[in-house]
py3Dmol code that shows the C-alpha trace and the ligand (Angstrom):
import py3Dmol

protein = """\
ATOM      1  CA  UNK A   1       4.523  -3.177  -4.877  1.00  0.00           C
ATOM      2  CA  UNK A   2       3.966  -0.487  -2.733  1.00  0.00           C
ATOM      3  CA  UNK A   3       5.972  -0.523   0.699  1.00  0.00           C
ATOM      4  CA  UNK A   4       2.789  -0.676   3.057  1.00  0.00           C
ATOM      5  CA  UNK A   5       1.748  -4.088   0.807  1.00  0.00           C
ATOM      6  CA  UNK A   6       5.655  -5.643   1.076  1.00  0.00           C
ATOM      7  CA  UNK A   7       5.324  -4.856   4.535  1.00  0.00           C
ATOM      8  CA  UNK A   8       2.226  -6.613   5.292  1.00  0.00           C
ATOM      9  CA  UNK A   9       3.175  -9.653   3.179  1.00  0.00           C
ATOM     10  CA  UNK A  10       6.169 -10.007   5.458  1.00  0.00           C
ATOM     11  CA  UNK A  11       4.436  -9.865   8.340  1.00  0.00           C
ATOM     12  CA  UNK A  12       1.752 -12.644   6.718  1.00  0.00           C
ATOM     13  CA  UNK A  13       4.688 -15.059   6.106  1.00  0.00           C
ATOM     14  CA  UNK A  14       6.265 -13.762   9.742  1.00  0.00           C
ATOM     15  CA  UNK A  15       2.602 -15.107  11.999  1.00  0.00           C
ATOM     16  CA  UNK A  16       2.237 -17.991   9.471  1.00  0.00           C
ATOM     17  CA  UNK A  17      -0.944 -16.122   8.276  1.00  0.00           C
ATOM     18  CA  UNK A  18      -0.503 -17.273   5.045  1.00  0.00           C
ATOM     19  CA  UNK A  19      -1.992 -21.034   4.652  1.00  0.00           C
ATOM     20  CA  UNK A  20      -1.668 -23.402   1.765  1.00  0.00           C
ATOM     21  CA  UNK A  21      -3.982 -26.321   0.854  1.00  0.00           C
ATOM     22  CA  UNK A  22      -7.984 -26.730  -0.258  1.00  0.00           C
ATOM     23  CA  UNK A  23      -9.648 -24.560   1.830  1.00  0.00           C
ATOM     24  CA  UNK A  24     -13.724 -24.109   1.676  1.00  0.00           C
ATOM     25  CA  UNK A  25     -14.077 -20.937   2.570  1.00  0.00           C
ATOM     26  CA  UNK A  26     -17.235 -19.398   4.155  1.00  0.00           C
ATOM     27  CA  UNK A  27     -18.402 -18.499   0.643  1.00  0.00           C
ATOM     28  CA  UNK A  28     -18.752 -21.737  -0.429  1.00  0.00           C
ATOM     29  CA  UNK A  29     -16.101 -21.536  -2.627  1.00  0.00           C
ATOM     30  CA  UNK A  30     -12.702 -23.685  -2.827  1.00  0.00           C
ATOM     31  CA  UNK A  31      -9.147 -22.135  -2.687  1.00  0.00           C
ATOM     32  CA  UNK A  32      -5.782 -23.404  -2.624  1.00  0.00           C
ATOM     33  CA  UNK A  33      -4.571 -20.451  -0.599  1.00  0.00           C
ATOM     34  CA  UNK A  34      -6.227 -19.349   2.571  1.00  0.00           C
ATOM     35  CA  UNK A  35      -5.268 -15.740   4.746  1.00  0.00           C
ATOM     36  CA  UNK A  36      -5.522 -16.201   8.626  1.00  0.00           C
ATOM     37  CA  UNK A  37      -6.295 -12.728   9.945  1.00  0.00           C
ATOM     38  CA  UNK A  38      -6.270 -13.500  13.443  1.00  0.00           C
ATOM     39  CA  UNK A  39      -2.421 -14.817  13.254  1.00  0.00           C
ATOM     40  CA  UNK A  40      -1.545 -11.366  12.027  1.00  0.00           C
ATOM     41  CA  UNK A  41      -4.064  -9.342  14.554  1.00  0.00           C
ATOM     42  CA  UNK A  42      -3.385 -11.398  17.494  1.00  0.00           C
ATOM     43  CA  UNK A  43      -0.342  -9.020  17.760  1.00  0.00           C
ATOM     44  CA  UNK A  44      -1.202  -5.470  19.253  1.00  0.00           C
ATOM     45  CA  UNK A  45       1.673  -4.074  17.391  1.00  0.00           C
ATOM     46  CA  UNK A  46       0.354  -5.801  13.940  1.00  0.00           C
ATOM     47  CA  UNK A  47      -3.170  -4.619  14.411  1.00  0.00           C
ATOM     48  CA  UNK A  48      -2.263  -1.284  14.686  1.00  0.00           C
ATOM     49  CA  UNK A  49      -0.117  -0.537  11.996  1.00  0.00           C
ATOM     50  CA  UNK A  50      -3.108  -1.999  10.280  1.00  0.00           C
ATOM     51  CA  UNK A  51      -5.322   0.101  11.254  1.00  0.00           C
ATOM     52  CA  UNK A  52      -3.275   3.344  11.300  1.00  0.00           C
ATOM     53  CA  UNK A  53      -2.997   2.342   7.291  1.00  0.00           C
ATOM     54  CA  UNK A  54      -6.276   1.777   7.191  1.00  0.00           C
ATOM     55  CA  UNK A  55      -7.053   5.383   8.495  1.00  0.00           C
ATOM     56  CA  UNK A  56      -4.983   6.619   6.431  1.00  0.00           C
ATOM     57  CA  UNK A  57      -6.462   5.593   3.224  1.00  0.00           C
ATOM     58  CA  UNK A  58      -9.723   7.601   4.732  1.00  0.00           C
ATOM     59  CA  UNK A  59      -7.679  10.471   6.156  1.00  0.00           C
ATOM     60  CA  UNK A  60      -9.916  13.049   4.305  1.00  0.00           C
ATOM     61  CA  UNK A  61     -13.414  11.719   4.701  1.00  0.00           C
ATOM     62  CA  UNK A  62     -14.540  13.260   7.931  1.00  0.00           C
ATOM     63  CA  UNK A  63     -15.061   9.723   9.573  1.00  0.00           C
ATOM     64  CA  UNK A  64     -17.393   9.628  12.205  1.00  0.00           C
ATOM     65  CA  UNK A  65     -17.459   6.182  13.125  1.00  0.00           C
ATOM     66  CA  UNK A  66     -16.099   2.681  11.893  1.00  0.00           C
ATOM     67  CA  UNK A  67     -18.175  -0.354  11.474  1.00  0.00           C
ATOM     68  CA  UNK A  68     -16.938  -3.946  11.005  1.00  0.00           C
ATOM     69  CA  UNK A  69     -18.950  -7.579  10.911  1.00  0.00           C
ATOM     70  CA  UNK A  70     -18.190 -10.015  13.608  1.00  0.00           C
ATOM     71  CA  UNK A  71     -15.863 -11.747  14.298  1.00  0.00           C
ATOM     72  CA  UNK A  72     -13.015 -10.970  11.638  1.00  0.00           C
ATOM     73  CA  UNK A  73     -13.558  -7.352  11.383  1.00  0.00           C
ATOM     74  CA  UNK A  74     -14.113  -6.448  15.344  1.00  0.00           C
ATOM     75  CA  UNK A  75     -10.128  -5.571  15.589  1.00  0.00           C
ATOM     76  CA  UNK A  76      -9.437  -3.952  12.713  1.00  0.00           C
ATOM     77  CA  UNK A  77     -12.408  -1.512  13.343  1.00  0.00           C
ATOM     78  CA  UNK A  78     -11.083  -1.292  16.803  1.00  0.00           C
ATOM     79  CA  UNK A  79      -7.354  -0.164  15.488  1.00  0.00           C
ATOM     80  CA  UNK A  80      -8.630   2.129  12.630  1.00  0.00           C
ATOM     81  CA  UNK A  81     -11.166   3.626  15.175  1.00  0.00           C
ATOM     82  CA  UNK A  82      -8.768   4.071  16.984  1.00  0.00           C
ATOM     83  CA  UNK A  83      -6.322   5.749  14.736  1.00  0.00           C
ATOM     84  CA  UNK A  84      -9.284   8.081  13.692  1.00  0.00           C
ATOM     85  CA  UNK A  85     -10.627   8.923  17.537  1.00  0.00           C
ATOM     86  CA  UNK A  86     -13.769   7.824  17.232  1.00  0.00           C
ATOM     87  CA  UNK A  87     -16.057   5.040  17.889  1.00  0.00           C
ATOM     88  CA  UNK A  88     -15.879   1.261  16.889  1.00  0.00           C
ATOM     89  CA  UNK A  89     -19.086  -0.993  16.363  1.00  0.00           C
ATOM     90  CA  UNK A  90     -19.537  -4.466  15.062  1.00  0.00           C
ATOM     91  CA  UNK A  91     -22.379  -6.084  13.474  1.00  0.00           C
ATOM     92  CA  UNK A  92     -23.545  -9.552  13.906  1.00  0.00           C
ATOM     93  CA  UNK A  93     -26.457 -11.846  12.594  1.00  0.00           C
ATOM     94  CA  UNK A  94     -29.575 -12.111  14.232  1.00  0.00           C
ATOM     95  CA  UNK A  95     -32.263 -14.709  12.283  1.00  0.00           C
ATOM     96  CA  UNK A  96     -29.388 -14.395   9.512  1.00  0.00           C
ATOM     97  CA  UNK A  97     -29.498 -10.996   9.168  1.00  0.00           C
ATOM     98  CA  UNK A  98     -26.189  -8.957   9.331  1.00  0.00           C
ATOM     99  CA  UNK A  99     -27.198  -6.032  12.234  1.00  0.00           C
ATOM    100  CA  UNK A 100     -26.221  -3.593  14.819  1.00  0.00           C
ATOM    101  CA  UNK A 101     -26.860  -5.035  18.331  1.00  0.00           C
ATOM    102  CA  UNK A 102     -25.877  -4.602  21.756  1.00  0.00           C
ATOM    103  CA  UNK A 103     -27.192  -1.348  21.631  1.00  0.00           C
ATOM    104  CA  UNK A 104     -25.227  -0.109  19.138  1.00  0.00           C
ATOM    105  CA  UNK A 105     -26.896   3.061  17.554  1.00  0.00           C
ATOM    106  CA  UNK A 106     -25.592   5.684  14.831  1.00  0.00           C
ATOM    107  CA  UNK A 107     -27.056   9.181  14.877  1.00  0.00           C
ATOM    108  CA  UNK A 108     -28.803  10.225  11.426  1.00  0.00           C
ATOM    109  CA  UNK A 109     -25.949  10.802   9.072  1.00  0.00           C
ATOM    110  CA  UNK A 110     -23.112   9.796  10.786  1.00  0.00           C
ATOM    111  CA  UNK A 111     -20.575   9.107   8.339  1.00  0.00           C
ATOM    112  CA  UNK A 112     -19.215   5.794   8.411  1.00  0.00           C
ATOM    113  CA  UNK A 113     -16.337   3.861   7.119  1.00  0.00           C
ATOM    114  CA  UNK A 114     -17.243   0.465   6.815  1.00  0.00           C
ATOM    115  CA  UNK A 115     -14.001  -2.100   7.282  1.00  0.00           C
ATOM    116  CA  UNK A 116     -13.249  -5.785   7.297  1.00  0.00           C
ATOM    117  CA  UNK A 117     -10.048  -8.150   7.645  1.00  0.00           C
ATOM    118  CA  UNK A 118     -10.718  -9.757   4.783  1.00  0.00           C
ATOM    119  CA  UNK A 119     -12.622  -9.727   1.377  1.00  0.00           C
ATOM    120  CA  UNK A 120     -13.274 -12.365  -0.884  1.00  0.00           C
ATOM    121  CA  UNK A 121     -16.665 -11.571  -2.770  1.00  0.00           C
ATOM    122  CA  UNK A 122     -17.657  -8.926  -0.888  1.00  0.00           C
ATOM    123  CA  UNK A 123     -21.210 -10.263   0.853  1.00  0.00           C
ATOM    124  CA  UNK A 124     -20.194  -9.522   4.330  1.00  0.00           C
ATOM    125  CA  UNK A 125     -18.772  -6.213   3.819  1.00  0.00           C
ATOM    126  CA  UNK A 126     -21.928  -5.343   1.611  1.00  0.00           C
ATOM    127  CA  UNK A 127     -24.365  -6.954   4.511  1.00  0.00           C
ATOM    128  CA  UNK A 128     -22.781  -4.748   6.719  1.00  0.00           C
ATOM    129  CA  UNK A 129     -23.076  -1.162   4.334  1.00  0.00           C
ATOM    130  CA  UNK A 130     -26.970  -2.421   4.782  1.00  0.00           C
ATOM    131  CA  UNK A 131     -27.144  -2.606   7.773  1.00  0.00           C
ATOM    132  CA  UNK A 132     -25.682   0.961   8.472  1.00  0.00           C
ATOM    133  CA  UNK A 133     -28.112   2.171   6.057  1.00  0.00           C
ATOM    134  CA  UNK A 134     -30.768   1.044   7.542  1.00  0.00           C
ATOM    135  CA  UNK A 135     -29.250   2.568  11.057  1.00  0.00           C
ATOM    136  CA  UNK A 136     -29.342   6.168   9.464  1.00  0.00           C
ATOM    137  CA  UNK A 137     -25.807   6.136   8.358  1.00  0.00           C
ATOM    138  CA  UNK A 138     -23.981   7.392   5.589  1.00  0.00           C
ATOM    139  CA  UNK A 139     -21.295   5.027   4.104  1.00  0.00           C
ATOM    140  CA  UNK A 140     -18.367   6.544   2.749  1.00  0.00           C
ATOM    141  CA  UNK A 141     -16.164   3.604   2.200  1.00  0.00           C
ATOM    142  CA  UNK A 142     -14.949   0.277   2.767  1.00  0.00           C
ATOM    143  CA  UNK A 143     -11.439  -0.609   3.583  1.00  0.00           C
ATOM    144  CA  UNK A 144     -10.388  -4.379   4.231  1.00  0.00           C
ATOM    145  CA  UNK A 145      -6.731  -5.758   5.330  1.00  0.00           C
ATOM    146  CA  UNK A 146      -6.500  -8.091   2.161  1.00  0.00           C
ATOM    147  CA  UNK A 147      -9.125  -7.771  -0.965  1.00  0.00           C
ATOM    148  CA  UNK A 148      -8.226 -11.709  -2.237  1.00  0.00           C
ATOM    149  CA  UNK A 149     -10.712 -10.760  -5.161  1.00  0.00           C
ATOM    150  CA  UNK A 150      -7.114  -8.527  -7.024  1.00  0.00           C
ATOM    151  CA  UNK A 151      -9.593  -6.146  -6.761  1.00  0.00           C
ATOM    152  CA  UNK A 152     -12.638  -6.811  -8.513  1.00  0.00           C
ATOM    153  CA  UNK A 153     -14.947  -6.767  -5.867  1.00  0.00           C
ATOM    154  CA  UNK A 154     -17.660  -3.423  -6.027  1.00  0.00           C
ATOM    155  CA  UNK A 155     -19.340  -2.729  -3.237  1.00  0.00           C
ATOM    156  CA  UNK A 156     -21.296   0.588  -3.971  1.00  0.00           C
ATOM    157  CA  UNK A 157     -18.933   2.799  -2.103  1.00  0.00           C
ATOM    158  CA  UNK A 158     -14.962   3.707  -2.197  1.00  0.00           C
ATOM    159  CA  UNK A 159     -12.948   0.558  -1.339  1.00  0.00           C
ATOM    160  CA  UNK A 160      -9.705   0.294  -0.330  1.00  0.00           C
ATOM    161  CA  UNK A 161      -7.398  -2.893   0.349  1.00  0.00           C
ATOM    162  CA  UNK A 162      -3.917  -2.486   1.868  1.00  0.00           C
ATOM    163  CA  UNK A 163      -3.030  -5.957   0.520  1.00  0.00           C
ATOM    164  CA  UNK A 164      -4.345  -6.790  -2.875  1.00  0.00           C
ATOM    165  CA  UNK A 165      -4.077 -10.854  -3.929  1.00  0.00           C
ATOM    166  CA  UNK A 166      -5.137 -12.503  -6.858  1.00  0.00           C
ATOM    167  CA  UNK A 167      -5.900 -15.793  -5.355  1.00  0.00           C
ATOM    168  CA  UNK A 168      -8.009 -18.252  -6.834  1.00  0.00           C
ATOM    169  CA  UNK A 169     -11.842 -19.089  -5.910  1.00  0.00           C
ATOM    170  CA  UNK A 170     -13.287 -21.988  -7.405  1.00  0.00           C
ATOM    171  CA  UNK A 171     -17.067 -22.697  -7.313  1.00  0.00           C
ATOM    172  CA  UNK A 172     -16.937 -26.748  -5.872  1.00  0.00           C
ATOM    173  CA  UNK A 173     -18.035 -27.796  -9.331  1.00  0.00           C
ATOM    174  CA  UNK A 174     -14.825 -26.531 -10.987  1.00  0.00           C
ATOM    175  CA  UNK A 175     -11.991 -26.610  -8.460  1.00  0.00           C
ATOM    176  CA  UNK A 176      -9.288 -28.606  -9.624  1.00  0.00           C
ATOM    177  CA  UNK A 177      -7.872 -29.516  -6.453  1.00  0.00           C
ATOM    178  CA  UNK A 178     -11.174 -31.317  -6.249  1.00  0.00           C
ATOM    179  CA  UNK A 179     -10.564 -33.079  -9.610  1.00  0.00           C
ATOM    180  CA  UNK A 180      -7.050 -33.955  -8.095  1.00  0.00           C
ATOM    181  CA  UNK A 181      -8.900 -35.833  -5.001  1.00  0.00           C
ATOM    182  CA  UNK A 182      -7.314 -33.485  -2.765  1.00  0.00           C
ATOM    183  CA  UNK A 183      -8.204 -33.286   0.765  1.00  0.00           C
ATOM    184  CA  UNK A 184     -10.663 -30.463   1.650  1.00  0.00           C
ATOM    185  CA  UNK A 185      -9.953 -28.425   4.700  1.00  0.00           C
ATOM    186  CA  UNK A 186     -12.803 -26.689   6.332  1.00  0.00           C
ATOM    187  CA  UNK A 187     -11.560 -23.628   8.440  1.00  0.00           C
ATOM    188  CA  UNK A 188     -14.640 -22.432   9.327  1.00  0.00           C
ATOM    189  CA  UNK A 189     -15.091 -24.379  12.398  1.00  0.00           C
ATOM    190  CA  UNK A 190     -11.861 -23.259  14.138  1.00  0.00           C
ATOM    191  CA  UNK A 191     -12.439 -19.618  13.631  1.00  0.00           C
ATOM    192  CA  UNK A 192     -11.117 -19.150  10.351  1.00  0.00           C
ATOM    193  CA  UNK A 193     -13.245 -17.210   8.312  1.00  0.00           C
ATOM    194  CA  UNK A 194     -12.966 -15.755   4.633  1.00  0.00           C
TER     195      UNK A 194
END
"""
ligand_1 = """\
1
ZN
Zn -12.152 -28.101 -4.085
"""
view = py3Dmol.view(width=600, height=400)
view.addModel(protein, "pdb")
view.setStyle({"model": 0}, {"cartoon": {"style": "trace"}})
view.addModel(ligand_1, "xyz")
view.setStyle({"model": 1}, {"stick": {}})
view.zoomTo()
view.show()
């Protein structure tokens, strides 16, 4: 394991960022391990080693501007945009759709690294590459915290994960913590995403 991934793990176990249970995630689908950003970025120290890795991963792509989706990915855009000297934006959903508000704009061809805290199956990450698309910009890559998919996720574009997991997903149907009659926790409503 490389040292940027042992560090991060300790740091997961160190904020109690690391949950276990049955988790629904956002998704839909069931997991007996869940990864709470937030605990980890709610230190200023945390989020910007993150995001100093992050940049680094990118270091040679002429990044013009990072874009994350709400809420998850706000500070870890923040912290890599940082790390990079340029701008941060966020998109959100308006009528469902993932887009640039606020008055948000991108000049034509702006090239933009597209990040998140976490990915799982990639839809938010993938929402958000559309919606810089269709606000002119060129997407050069995607970067999350933790890719929980070991990697399998393909987005289009580069990706890189500083912390790669293999954790299990389960459509409902086939989760066998389910089966088991174990209770279901639902993160979503306290702010947990993923
Ligand atoms: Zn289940």
């Amino acid at each position: 394991m490389v040292d940027i991934e042992r560090q991060l793990l300790t740091i997961f176990e160190h904020t109690g960022a690391l949950l276990e249970g049955h988790f629904q995630l956002t998704s839909g689908l069931h997991s007996p391990r869940y990864l709470q950003c937030a605990l980890v970025l709610q230190y200023p120290e945390h989020a910007e080693f993150v995001g100093r890795a992050l940049a680094a991963r990118f270091g040679d792509d002429r990044v013009d501007v990072v874009v994350a989706p709400a809420i998850g990915g706000i500070i870890v855009a923040h912290e890599t945009a940082r790390a990079f000297g340029v701008r941060a934006l966020f998109t959100e959903r308006e009528a469902g759709v993932m887009t640039l508000r606020r008055g948000f704009r991108l000049i034509r061809g702006e090239r933009v690294l597209v990040v998140e805290d976490v990915v799982t199956t990639g839809g938010s990450t993938r929402e958000t590459i559309d919606a810089v698309i269709d606000a002119d910009g060129v997407v050069i890559g995607a970067g999350s915290l933790v890719d929980r998919s070991g990697g399998a996720v393909d987005v289009g574009v580069r990706r890189q994960s500083l912390l790669t997991l293999d954790v299990p997903a389960y459509e409902p149907s086939e989760c066998p913590l389910c089966k088991e009659g174990v209770p279901q926790i639902k993160p979503g409503s306290r702010g947990l995403k993923n």
